[in-house]
N, C-alpha and C positions, 0 to 999 in steps of 0.2 A: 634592728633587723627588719620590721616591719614600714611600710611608708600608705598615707593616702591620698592618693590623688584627686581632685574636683576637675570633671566634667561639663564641657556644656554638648546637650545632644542639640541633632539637627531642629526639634519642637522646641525649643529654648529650657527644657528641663534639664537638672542637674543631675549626673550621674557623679558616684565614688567607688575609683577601685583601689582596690586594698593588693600591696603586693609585697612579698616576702621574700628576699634574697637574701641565701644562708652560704658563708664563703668559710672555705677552712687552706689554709695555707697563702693566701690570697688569693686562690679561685674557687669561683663559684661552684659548690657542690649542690645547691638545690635552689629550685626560683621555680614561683606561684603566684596565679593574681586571680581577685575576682571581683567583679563590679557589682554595685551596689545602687537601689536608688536611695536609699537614705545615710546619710552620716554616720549613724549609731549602727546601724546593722555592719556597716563597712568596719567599724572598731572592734565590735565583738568579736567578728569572725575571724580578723588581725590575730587578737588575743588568745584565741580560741585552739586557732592552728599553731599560734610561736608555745603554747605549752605542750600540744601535740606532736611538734617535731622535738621537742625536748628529753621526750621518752626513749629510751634505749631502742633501737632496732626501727626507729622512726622512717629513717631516712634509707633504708634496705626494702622499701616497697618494691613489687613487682614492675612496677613502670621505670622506677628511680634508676635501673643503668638499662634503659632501652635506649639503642640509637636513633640517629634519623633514617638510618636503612630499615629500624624496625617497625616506624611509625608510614614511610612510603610502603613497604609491603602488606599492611592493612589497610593503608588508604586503595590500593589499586585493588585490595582483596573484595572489600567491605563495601566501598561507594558504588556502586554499580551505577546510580541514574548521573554521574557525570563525569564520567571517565569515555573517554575516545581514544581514538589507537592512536592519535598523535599525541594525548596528553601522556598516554601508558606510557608512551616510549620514552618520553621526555623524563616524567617521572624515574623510569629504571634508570636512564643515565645519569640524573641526580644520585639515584642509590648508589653506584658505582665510584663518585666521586672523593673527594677525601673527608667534607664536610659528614657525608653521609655515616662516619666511623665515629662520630663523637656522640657523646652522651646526648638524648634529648634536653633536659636542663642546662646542660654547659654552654648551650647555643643562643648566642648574642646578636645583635646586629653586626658585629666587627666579623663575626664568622661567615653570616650570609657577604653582605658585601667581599670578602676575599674570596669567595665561591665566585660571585661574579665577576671580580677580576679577572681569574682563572679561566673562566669561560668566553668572558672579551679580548682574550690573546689570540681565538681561530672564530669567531661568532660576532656580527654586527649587531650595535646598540637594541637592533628590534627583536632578533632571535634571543638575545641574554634577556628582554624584558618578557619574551612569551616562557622562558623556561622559571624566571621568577615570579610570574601569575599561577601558572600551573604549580609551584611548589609552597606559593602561599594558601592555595586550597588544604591544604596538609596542614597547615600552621592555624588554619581558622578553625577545624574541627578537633582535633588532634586532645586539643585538654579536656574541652568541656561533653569530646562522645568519646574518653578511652582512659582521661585522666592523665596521658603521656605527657607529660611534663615543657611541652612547646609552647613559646612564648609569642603570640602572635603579635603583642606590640612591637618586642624586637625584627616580628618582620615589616612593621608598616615602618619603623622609623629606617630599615632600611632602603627599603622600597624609597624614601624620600632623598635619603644620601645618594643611592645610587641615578636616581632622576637629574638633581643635581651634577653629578658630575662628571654628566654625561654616558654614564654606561648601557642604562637603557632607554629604551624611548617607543613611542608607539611602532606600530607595522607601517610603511611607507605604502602610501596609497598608489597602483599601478591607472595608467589610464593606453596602455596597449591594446589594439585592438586591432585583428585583424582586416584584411581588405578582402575583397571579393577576387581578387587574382590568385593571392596564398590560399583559401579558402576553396577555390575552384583545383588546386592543385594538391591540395590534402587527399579533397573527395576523392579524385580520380585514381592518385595512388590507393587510394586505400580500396574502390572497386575493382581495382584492376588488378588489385589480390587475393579479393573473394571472389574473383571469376575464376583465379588460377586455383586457390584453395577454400573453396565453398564452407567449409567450415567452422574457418577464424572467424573472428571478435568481429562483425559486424560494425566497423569503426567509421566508415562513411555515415551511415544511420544515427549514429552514438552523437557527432560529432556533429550532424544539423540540428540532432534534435538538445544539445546542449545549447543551441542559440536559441532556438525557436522556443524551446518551452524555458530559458533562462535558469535552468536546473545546476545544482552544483555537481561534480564527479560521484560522489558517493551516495545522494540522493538519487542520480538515476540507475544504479544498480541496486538500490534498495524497492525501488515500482515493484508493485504488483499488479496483476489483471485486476483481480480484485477490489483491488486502488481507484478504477477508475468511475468515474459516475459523471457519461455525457460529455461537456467542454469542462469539467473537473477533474482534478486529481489529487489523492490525498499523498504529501510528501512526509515519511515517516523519518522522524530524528533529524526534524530541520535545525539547523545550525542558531545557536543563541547563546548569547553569550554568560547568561547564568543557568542556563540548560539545553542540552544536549538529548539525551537521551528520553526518551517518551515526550519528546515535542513534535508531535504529531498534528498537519498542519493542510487544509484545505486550501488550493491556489487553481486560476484558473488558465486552463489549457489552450493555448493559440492554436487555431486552426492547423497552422503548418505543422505543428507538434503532434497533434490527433493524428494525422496523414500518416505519419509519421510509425505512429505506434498500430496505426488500422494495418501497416504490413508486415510487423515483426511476426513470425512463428510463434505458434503458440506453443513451444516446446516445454514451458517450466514456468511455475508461479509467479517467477519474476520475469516479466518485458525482457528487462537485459540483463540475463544470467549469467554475469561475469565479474570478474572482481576488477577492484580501482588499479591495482598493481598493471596488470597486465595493459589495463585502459592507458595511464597515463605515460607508460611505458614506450607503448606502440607509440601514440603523439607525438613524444620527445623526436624515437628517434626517427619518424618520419618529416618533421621539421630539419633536423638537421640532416639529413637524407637531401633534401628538396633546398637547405641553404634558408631558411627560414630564421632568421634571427629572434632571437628574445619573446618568444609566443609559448605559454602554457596554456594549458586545456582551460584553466580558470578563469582566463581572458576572454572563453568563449560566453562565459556566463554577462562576462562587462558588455559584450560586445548586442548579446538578446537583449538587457535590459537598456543598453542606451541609443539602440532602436526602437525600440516602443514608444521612447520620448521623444525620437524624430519624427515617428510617424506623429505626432501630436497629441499622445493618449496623458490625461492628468495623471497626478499623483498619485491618488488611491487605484486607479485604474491599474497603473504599473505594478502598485504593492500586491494588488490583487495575485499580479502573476508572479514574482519575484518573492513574495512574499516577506518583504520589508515590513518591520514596524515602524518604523520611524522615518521623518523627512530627515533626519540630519545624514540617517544611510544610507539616504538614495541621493540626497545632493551632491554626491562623486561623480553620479552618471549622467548629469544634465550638460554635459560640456558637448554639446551636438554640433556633427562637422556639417551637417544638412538637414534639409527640411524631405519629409518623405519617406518611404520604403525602398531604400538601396536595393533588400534581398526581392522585392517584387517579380514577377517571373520567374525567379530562378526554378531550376528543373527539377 
């Protein structure tokens, strides 16, 4: 009933986990594991728990017929510091699915991989592997903060099958970038709509100062006045890839950016008091208005930071304002089609 497995960790120490799959009919009614650094604690606790489920009414625990619809509706309740509205979303869709109706326990690798089968009939290899990152956050916490019964090995050994073969694979790295002719022809639609209607999303302003300060969509409707200190700015809930939420991040403000934000009205706490929906919204369809092919507003972020590398400015320099940690993250943007300041002049 019980098995142990040996370990090697990344410091060359040996870990032992102990795991327990309990099958009645030929399917698995119940499966546990827990790691160990010693051999003998790993045995006990083996022993400890196969007398334990032996007991009448063992295996009737409160978690024991929870599904995976009931383990995502705690993760997105409970985790607060790494949940984002793309992963929520992503998340409910998982809950919706069919995998999401089975027992937590019953769930193997052979379940997630046919989940992403499923998903790889209308989804390319890199969206079926972002909706499989975001649902193994579920699988890492899921036992050891609630007890629920997911088995996180079963999701790494899928994670490996499906890499394998083919189904997911990383996000395809874009290198689009707009020109200074598309870019002159955005502005001008977009001023030539707040001349007509004074009141809309301020989208010419939005859409230089996403070059010039190299800001992502949802970081620049998150600024506040407040925020600002001098040629600084503090960017709240910068994008990272094991945290999100309260990464709260000091980066420094280009000239043209400052300018930028020295004329917004000072109507509301935040600089630009508008939401992403409506931002990336207007973009779209003023690109395809104007015949603009293949340019999303995210391009405009490519487009600030791999101007900074033309004008000549080093590594840390860039990170400064981009606020990169890492040379392997910024090495996307070094592909410079010139030497100098393209947007120089501009009006």
């Amino acid at each position: 009933m019980g098995t142990i497995v040996a370990r090697q960790r990344n410091n060359g120490a040996k870990s032992y986990m102990a795991r327990i799959i309990l099958k009645r009919d030929n399917k698995i009614i119940h499966r546990e594991s827990k790691t160990f650094t010693e051999h003998k604690a790993a045995v006990r606790w083996m022993k400890q728990r196969e007398v334990d489920l032996a007991k009448p009414g063992a295996l009737l625990s409160p978690t024991s017929t929870l599904t995976l619809a009931d383990a995502i509706d705690r993760y997105v309740r409970e985790v607060t510091h790494d949940i984002g509205k793309t992963k929520a979303q992503v998340l409910r869709s998982i809950g919706r699915m069919k995998i999401a109706k089975i027992q937590c326990d019953q769930i193997g690798s052979a379940e997630i991989v046919d989940m992403c089968r499923t998903l790889s009939k209308t989804m390319a290899p890199q969206t079926v592997g972002n909706y499989l990152s975001h649902l193994s956050a579920v699988f890492a916490i899921a036992n050891p903060a609630w007890g629920i019964p997911l088995d996180a090995t079963a999701m790494k050994a899928a994670q490996t099958v499906l890499k394998r073969l083919g189904l997911t694979s990383k996000s395809l790295s874009r290198d689009r970038r707009p020109s200074l002719a598309e870019i002159r022809l955005i502005v001008d639609w977009f001023r030539s709509r707040s001349e007509r209607v004074p009141h809309c999303v301020p989208m010419a302003e939005i859409v230089m100062f996403a070059i010039f300060s190299t800001r992502r969509q949802e970081e620049i409707t998150r600024i506040r006045w407040d925020d600002l200190d001098g040629d600084r700015i503090l960017v709240r809930d910068m994008k990272h890839p094991g945290q999100k939420i309260g990464n709260h991040q000091w980066v420094d403000l280009p000239a043209e950016a400052r300018a930028i934000i020295d004329r917004m009205p000072r109507k509301d706490a935040r600089i630009f008091p508008y939401s992403t929906d409506a931002i990336s919204a207007a973009f779209t369809r003023v690109c395809h208005m104007l015949g603009i092919e293949d340019l999303r507003f995210h391009d405009l972020r490519h487009e600030g930071v791999s101007r900074l590398f033309e004008m000549g400015l080093n590594i840390p320099h860039v990170a400064a304002v981009s606020g990169h940690r890492s040379w392997q993250s910024l090495k996307r943007y070094t592909h410079m089609r010139q030497s100098g300041d393209k947007w120089a002049g501009w009006s």
